[in-house]
ZAMARGU-4260 file (C-alpha; in steps of 0.2 Angstrom, whole numbers, plus 5000, padded with zeros to 4 digits):
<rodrens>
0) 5000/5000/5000 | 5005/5019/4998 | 5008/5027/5016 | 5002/5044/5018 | 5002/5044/5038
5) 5016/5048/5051 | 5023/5040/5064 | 5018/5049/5080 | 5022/5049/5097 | 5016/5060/5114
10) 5028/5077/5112 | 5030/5074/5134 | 5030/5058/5144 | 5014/5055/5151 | 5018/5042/5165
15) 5006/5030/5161 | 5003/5023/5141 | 4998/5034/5130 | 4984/5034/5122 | 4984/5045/5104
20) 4968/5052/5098 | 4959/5058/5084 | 4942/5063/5080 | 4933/5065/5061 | 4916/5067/5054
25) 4912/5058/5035 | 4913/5066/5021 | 4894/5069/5015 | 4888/5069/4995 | 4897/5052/4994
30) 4884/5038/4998 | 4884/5025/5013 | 4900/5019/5018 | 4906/5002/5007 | 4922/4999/5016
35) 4933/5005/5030 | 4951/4998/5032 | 4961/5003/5045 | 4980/4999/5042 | 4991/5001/5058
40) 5008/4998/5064 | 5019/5005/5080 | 5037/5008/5089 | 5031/4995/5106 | 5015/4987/5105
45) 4998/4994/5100 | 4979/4992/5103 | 4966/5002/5092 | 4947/5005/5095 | 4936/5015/5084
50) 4922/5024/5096 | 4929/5014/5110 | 4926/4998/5104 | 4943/4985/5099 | 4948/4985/5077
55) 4954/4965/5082 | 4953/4952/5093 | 4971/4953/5094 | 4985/4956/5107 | 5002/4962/5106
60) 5004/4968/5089 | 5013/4972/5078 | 5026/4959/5089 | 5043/4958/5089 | 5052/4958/5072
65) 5070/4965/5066 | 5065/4984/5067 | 5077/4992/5058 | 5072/4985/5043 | 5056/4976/5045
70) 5042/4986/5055 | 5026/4974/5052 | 5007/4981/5046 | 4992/4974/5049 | 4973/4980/5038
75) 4959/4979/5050 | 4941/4978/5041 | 4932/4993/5052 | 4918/4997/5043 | 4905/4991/5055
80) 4913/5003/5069 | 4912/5018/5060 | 4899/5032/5065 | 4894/5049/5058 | 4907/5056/5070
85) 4919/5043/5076 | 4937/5042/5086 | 4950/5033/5081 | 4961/5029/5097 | 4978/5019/5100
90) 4987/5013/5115 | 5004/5009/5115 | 5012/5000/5126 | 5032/4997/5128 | 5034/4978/5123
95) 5049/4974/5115 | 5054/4990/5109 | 5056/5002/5123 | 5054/4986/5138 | 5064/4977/5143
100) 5075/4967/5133 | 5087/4953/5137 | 5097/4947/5155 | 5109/4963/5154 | 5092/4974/5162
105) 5094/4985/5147 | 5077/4995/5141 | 5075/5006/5125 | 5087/4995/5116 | 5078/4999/5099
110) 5072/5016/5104 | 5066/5027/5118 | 5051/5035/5108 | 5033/5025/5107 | 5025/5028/5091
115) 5010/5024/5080 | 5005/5026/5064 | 4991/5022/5057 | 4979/5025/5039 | 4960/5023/5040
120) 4956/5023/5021 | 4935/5025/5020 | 4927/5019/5001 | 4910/5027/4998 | 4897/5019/4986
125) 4903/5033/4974 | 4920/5026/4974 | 4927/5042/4982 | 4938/5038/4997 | 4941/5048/5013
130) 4960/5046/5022 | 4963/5047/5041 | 4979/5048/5044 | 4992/5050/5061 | 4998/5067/5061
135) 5003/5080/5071 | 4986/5085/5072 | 4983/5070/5086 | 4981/5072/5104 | 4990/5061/5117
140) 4983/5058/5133 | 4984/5046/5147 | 4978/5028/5149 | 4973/5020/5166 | 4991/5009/5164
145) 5004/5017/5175 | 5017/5005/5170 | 5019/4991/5158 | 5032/4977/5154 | 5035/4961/5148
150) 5046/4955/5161 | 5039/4965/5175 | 5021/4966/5171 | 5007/4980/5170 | 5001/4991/5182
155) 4981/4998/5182 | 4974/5011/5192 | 4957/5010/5190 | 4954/5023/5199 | 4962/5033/5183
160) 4950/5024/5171 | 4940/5036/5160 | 4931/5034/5143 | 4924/5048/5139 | 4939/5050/5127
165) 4932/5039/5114 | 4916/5048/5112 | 4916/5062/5100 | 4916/5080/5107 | 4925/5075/5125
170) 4936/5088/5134 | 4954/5085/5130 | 4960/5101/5135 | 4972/5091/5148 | 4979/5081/5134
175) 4996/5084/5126 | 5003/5087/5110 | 5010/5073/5098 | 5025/5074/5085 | 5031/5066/5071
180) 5044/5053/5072 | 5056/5051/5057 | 5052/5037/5050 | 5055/5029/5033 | 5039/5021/5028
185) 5047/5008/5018 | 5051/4999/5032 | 5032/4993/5033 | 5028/4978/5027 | 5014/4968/5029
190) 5014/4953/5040 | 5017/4935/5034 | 5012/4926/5051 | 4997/4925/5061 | 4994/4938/5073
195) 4995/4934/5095 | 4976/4930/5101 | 4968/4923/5117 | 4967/4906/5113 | 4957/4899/5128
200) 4954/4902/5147 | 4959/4889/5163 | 4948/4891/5180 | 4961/4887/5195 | 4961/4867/5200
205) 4966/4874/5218 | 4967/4888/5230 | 4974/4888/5246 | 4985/4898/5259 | 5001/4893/5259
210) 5014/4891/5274 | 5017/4909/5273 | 5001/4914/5273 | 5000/4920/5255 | 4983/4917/5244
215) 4991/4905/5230 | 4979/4898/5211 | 4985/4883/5203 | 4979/4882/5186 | 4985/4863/5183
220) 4996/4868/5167 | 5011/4876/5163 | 5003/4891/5151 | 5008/4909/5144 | 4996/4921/5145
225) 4989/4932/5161 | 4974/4932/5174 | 4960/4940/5170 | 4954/4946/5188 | 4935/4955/5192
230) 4934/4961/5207 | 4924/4973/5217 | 4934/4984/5233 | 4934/5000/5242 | 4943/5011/5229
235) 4963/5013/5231 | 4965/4995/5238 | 4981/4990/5229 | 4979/4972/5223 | 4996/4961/5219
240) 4997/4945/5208 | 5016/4936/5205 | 5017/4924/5194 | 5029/4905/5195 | 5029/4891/5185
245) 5032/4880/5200 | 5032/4877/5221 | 5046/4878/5231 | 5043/4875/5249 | 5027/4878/5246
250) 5029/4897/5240 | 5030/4903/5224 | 5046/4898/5215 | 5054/4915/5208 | 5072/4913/5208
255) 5072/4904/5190 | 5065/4923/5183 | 5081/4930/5188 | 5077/4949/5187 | 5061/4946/5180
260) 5048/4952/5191 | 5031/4944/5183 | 5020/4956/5194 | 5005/4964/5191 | 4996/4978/5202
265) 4979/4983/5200 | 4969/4998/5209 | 4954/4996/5214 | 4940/5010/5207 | 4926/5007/5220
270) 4914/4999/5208 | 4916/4980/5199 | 4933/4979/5189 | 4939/4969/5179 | 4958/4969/5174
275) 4966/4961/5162 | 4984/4964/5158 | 4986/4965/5139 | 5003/4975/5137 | 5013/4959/5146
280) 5013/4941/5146 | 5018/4929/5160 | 5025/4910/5160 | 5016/4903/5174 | 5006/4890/5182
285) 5003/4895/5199 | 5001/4912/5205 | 5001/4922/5223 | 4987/4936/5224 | 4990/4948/5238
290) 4981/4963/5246 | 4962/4956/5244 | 4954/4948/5258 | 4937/4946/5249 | 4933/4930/5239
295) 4941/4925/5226 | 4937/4910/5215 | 4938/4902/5200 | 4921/4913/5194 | 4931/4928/5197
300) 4948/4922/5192 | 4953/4913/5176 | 4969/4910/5166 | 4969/4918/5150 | 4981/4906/5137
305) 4989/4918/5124 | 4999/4911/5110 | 5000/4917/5091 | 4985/4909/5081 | 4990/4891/5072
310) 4981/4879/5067 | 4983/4863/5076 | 4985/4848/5061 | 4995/4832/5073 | 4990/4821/5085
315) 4996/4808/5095 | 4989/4795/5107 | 4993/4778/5114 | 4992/4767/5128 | 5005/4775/5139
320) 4999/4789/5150 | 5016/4794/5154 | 5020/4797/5134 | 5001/4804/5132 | 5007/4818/5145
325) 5024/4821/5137 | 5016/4821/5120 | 5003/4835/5127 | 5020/4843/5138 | 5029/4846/5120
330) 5011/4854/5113 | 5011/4866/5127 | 5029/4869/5125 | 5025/4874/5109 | 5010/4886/5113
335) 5020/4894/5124 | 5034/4899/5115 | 5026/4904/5098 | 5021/4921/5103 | 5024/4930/5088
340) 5041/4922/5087 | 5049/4904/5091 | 5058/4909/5108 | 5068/4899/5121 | 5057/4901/5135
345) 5042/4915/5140 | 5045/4917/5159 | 5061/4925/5164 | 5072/4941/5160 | 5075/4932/5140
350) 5063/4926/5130 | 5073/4928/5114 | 5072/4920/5097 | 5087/4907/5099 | 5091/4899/5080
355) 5097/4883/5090 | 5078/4878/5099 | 5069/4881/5084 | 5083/4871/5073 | 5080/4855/5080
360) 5062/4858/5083 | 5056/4863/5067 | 5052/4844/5062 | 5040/4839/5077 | 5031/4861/5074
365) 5027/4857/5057 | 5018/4841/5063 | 5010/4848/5079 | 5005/4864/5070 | 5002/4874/5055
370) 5018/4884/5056 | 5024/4888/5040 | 5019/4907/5037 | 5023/4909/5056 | 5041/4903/5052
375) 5042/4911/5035 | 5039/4928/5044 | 5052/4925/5057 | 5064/4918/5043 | 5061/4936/5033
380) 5071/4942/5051 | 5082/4930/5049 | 5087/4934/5032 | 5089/4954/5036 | 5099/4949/5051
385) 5111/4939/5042 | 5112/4951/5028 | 5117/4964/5041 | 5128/4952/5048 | 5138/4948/5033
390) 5132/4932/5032 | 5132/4927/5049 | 5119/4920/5058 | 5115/4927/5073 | 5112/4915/5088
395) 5096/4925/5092 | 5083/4931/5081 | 5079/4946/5079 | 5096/4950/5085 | 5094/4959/5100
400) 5111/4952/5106 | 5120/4965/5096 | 5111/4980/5104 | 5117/4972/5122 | 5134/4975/5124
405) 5136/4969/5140 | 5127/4952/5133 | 5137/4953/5117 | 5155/4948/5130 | 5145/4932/5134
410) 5148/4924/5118 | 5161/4926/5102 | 5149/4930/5088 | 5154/4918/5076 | 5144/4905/5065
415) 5141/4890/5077 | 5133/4874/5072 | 5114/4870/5076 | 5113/4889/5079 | 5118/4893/5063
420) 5112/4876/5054 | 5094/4884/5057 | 5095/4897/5043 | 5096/4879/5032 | 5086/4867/5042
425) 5071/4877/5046 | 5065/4880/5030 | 5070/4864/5024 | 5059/4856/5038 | 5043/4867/5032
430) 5047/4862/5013 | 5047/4842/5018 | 5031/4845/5029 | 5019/4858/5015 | 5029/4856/4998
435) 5030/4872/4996 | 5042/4879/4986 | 5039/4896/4991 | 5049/4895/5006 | 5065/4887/4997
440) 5064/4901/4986 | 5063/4914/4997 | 5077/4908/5010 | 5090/4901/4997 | 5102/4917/4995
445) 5102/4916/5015 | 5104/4894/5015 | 5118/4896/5003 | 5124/4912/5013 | 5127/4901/5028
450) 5133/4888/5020 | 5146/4897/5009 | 5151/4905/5027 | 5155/4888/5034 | 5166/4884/5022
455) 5175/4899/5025 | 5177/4893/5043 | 5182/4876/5037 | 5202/4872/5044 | 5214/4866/5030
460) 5209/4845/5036 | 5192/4851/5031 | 5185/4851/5048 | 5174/4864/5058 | 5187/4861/5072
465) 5190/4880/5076 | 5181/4894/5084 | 5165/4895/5095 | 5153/4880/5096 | 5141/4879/5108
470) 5141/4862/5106 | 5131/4848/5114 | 5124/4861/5125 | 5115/4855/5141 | 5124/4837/5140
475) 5114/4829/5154 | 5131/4830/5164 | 5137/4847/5163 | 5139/4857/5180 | 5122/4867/5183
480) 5134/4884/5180 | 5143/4877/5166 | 5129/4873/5152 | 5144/4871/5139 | 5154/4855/5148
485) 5149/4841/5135 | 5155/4823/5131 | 5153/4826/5114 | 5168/4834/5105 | 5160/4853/5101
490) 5171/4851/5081 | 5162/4832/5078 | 5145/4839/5080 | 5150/4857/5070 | 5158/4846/5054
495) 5144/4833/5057 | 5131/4850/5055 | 5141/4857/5042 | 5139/4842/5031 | 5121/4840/5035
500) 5119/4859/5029 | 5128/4858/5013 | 5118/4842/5007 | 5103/4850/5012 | 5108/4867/5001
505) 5114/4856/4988 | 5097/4848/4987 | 5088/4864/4989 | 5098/4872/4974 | 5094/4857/4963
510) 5076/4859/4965 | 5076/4877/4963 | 5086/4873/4945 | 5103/4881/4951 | 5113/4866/4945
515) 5132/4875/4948 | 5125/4877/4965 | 5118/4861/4968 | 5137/4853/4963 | 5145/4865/4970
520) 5137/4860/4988 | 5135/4844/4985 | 5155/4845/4982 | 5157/4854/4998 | 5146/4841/5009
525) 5156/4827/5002 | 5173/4835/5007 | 5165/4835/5023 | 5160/4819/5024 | 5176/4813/5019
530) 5187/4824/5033 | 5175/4816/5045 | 5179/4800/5044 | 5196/4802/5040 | 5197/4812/5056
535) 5185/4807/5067 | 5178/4788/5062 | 5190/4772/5066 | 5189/4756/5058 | 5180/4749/5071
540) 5165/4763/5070 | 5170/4771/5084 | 5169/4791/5086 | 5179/4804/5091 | 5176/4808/5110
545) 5166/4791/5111 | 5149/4800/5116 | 5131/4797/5115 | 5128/4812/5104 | 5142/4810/5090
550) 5134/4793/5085 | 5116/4799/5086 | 5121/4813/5071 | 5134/4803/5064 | 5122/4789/5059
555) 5107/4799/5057 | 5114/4812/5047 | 5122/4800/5035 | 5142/4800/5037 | 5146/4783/5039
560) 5145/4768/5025 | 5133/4755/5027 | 5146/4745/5037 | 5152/4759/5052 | 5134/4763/5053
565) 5131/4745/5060 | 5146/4747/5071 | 5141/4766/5077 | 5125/4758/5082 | 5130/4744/5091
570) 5143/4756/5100 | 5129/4769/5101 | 5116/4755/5108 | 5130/4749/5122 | 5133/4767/5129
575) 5115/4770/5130 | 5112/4754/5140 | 5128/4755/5150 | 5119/4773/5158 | 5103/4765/5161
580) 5093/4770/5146 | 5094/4786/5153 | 5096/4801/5142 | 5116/4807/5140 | 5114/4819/5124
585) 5112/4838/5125 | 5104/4848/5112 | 5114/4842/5099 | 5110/4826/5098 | 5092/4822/5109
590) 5083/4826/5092 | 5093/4812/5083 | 5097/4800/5096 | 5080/4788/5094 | 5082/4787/5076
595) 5100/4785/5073 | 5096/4767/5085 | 5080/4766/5075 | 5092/4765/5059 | 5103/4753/5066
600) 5092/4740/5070 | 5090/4744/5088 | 5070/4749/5091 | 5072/4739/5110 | 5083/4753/5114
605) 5077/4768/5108 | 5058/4764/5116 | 5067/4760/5135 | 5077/4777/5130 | 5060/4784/5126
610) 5052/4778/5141 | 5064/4778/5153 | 5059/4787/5170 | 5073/4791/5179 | 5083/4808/5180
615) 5088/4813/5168 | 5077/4806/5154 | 5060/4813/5144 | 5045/4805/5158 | 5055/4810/5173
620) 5048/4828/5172 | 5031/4820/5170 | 5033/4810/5185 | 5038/4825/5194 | 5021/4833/5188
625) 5028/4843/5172 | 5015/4851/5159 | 5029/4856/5147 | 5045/4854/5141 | 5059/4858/5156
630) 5075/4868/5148 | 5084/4855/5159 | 5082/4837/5162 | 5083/4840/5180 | 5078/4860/5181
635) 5069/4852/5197 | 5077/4840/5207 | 5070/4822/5214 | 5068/4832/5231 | 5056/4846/5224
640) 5070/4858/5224 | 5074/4867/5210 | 5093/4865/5199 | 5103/4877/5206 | 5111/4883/5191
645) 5105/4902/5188 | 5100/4895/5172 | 5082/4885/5176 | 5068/4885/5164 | 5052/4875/5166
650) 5046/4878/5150 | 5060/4875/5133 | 5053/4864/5120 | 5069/4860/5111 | 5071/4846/5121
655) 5054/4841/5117 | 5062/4837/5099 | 5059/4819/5101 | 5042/4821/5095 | 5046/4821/5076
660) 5051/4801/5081 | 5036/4797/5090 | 5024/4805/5077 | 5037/4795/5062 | 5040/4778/5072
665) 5028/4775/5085 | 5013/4783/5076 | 5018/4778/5058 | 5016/4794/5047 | 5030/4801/5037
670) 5033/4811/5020 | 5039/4801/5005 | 5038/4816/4995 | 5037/4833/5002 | 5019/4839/5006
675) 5014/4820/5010 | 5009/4820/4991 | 5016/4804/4995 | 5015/4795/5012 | 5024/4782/5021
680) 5015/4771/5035 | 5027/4763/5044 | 5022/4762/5062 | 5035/4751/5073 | 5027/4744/5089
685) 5036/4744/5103 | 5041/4749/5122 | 5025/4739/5129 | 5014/4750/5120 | 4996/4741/5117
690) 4991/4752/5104 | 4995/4770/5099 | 4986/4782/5086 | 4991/4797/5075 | 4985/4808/5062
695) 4990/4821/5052 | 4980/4838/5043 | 4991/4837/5027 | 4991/4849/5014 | 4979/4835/5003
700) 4970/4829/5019 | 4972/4821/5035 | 4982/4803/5035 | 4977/4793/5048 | 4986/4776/5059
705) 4979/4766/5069 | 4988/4751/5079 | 4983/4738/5090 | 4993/4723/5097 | 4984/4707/5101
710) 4988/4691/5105 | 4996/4683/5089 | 4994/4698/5079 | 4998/4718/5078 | 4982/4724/5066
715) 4985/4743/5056 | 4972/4752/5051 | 4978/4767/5039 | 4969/4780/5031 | 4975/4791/5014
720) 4966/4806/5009 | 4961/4808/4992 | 4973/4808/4978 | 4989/4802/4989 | 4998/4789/4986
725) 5004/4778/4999 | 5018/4765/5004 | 5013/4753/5018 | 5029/4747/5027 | 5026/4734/5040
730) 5036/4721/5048 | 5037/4705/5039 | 5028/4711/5026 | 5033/4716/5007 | 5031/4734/5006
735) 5014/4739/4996 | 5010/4753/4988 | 4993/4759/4989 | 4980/4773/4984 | 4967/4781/4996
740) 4956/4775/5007 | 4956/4764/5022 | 4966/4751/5024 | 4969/4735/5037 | 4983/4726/5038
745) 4989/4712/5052 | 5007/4708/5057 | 5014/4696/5070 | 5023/4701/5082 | 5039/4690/5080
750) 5042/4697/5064 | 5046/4716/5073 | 5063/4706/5077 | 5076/4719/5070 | 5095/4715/5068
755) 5091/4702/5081 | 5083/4713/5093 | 5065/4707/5100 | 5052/4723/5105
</rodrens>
């Protein structure tokens, strides 16, 4: 669109957020009104009403993007709000822009100035159109929010509340001035993803005092989002709710927020309130209320779950409750951390887009969820952050790192694996999961960037066996305060990564008809495959630094021959029993590990990996009560303490990663060709599992498995949607190809015998 409005902002500081005002009349001689679109976009986070009454449902726009080059727009249909006389209001709130940014406690790191803009563009039956436009001819004034953060939370005097600004003709002789902002309009761009809404609401399972004497709500699930509280009080009583995601002796546990303080205060007015705090977001499950004495229930208190607006597409379920929970811990996981961006966690002084999370997990989203314009739009940031960059990938996206010098010592700001890998394996992940090339085509100049970058990292042996890795970060063993001790050797996994990257570009480039590329990559990922085992691979199929992790990518990644593959799984197979079938891979290798004993024939260990319940595996967070993915396997102790290290989150789903397997091996499905245009069903029984069921909203339909074991036989149920092909791969049983429908077959159970291992 052509943009004709300023970006405004209050000419003084109010000390609450600002609300900026306009008021018009419609043009008469012109007809009725035919259509009203209101297109909108701000520095810090925005809410526009016409006459009072919300443009959207949603929250927290325009998000969080790369704003010095991409400032995103959304068009809101208002026709229906519009009056002969109407007001056009915005609130803005500081968000990511002015808030509170990163560990370091800076604030303002994009800008110290809020702003809005905004263009109301009004069609008349007669064609003739009537602009509204953010000028200098606004008024500022000042909202019932005194304060407002996304670490700290929002503050409400209701007392303060007043709307008689949004009726035409109010007395605004106590508002301020605006100004106009510079601001190069072509920064606008429309977004790609969906936009943050309330997705659903939780009563509390409990209330009680605790030992302290503190009014605590349990809302039985780890969740982002805030309370929404009504409340009726003598007026100026100050009413305080904190936000944890777990106990601690009983009492909130707030140490893992760091600086965080996760607190909102309301004021009371006198008459019935009701607040809900829509310029912050909390990760929580239980929160303390302080400074009411009157009831408070689950008909006056509620959880409100906020997370941008995907479709769900995969399921999973089986016989195992323990796996059931997991399986609904990495979909809660999920929710919580795609607000607007795929962040680490959504609780403590962070929540930043790292590349390394969402590298990983890309796989098991893509099943779960309908994410591919969510990701396109945060790949877009990508792109203009690496560009910036000079072809490096940051570690965190959008790049806020760089704006934090004090957070910028913590780490030299090199290309590192996984981190890096995601500029490649993100969109390579959405083009096996919708088949759109769309994505491949937009993210190849940064793929190949990254890819080119490596090389140029590349020792002369041909190894990534120099600079910063962050390696097989939160190896099950590493001190709480030293997340980077790993067993796994930081260059085995970076070259391991590396060639996995330059296959995947070459691959990407072939499809996209850029043949020099494709050679030229495929050239590159075989240089690395050779330095790796010259390097790093004995005869025997042993791996440099002998650790869980460098066999789980070796093997799944495709770096060994036919023969060292069997040995690295036999090897891989005896370290994993030798620790108790508890979990010994970091970051680096949890995503890879089941598959790469998948591949070698071991199933038997892979399920007792999978199902293991003792620290530190996947179900010992579920014994321990989790609702979501823990950052660490042990972020709370067998004793109900929580880890030590400064580092604690309760809610990280990279480690939830494991998913992709289940929904490939345990439920069956899988793409043959990308899009499912063509669909393997190839469920593998196993673990004890009487049955287990999984389906999937592809782009043609939704595929369908269904297993069940019986006495002599396992029976499969399968459907195809129309037009897909299938392949049917069972144990014991020739591979079939088939067409749509439903299918049945039946297998014995002896025949799930796999290089000599029994399920």
């Amino acid at each position: 669109m052509q943009w004709l409005a300023a970006m405004i902002t209050p000419a003084q500081e109010l000390a609450a957020a600002p609300i900026l005002r306009t008021e018009f009349a419609l043009e008469a001689g012109h007809g009725p009104v035919a259509s009203a679109l209101l297109s909108a976009s701000s520095f810090g986070i925005f809410e526009a009403t016409v006459n009072g009454v919300p443009v959207s449902d949603e929250v927290l726009s325009p998000g969080w993007s790369s704003y010095e080059w991409r400032v995103r727009f959304r068009t809101y249909d208002v026709t229906r709000l519009l009056r002969p006389r109407s007001v056009l209001g915005i609130l803005l709130g500081n968000g990511w822009y002015r808030g509170r940014l990163g560990w370091t406690g800076a604030r303002c790191v994009y800008g110290d100035r809020l702003g809005a803009i905004a263009q109301l563009d009004v069609t008349f039956a007669d064609g003739h159109v009537q602009t509204v436009l953010t000028s200098d001819a606004w008024l500022a004034g000042p909202s019932e929010i005194t304060s407002d953060d996304l670490y700290d939370g929002q503050t409400v005097d209701a007392r303060r509340r007043d709307r008689n600004w949004t009726r035409p003709g109010a007395d605004l002789s106590t508002w301020a001035p605006v100004e106009v902002l510079p601001f190069d309009t072509s920064r606008l761009t429309p977004y790609v993803g969906p936009p943050v809404r309330r997705q659903e609401t939780l009563a509390p399972t409990r209330v009680w005092t605790s030992p302290a004497g503190n009014t605590l709500f349990d809302f039985g699930q780890n969740l982002v989002g805030w309370l929404r509280l009504e409340v009726r009080g003598s007026a100026g009583t100050e009413i305080a709710v904190r936000h944890a995601e777990v106990l601690e002796n009983g009492e909130l546990a707030v140490r893992p927020l760091r600086s965080a303080q996760a607190t909102d205060r309301y004021v009371l007015s006198g008459e019935l309130d009701v607040f809900e705090p829509t310029l912050t977001f909390h990760g929580f499950r239980f929160a303390e209320i302080s400074g009411w004495n009157g009831d408070l229930d689950s008909r006056s208190v509620e959880a409100v779950v906020v997370h941008s607006d995907l479709a769900r597409t995969g399921y999973f379920t089986c016989s195992d409750p323990l796996l059931n929970q997991l399986h609904s811990n990495v979909v809660w996981g999920l929710k919580g951390n795609f607000l607007d961006l795929p962040t680490d966690c959504p609780q403590r002084d962070e929540r930043l887009g790292w590349t390394g999370d969402i590298a990983v997990f890309a796989p098991s989203a893509a099943f779960l969820f309908d994410v591919r314009e969510f990701l396109r739009d945060w790949l877009h940031d990508l792109s203009a952050e690496q560009s910036a960059a000079g072809g490096r990938v940051p570690y965190v996206v959008p790049d806020a790192l760089k704006l934090l010098p004090e957070a910028a010592t913590d780490f030299a700001h090199e290309s590192t694996a996984i981190w890096g890998d995601a500029a490649v394996w993100v969109p390579w992940s959405l083009w096996l999961a919708y088949g759109d090339r769309q994505v491949l085509q937009e993210q190849y100049t940064s793929m190949a960037s990254h890819a080119r970058r490596v090389e140029s990292l590349l020792s002369p042996s041909g190894l990534w066996d120099s600079g910063f890795q962050f390696g097989d970060w939160l190896d099950p063993q590493a001190p709480p305060n030293d997340p980077f001790t790993a067993r796994a050797d930081s260059s085995v996994v970076a070259t391991a990564c590396a060639y996995r990257t330059a296959r995947i570009v070459s691959e990407a480039a072939a499809l996209l008809g850029d043949s020099e590329d494709s050679r030229r990559f495929a050239h590159l990922s075989e240089r690395l495959r050779a330095a790796f085992r010259l390097h790093y691979v004995r005869h025997d199929g042993t791996v440099t630094s002998d650790a869980p992790t460098v066999y789980a990518l070796a093997i799944a990644f495709g770096l060994l021959d036919e023969e060292t593959s069997r040995l690295a799984g036999e090897r891989l197979a005896q370290l994993v029993a030798e620790n108790g079938f508890r979990v010994a891979t970091g970051f680096a290798g949890t995503a890879y590990v089941t598959d790469a004993l998948t591949v070698t024939g071991h199933l038997t260990e892979a399920y007792r990996l999978l199902l293991e319940t003792e620290c530190p595996s996947w179900l010992y967070p579920v014994t321990m009560g989790a609702t979501t993915i823990w950052e660490r396997w042990d972020s709370m102790l067998p004793d109900g303490t929580v880890n030590p290290g400064e580092m604690t989150s309760f809610n990280h789903y990279a480690l939830g990663a494991v998913a992709d397997w289940i929904h490939r091996v345990v439920g069956g499905i899988a793409p043959l060709q990308p899009g499912y245009s063509r669909v393997l069903i190839a469920p593998r029984p196993g673990g004890g599992l009487t049955w287990a069921e999984s389906s999937l909203e592809t782009p043609h339909g939704r595929v369908r498995v269904r297993w069940e074991q019986g006495q002599d036989e396992v029976t499969v149920h399968a459907t195809i949607p129309p037009g897909v092909a299938g392949l049917i791969d069972l144990p014991g049983r020739q591979k079939e190809e088939v067409g749509d429908g439903t299918h049945r077959r039946t297998f014995r159970p002896q025949d799930m015998v796999i290089a000599g291992e029994a399920p």
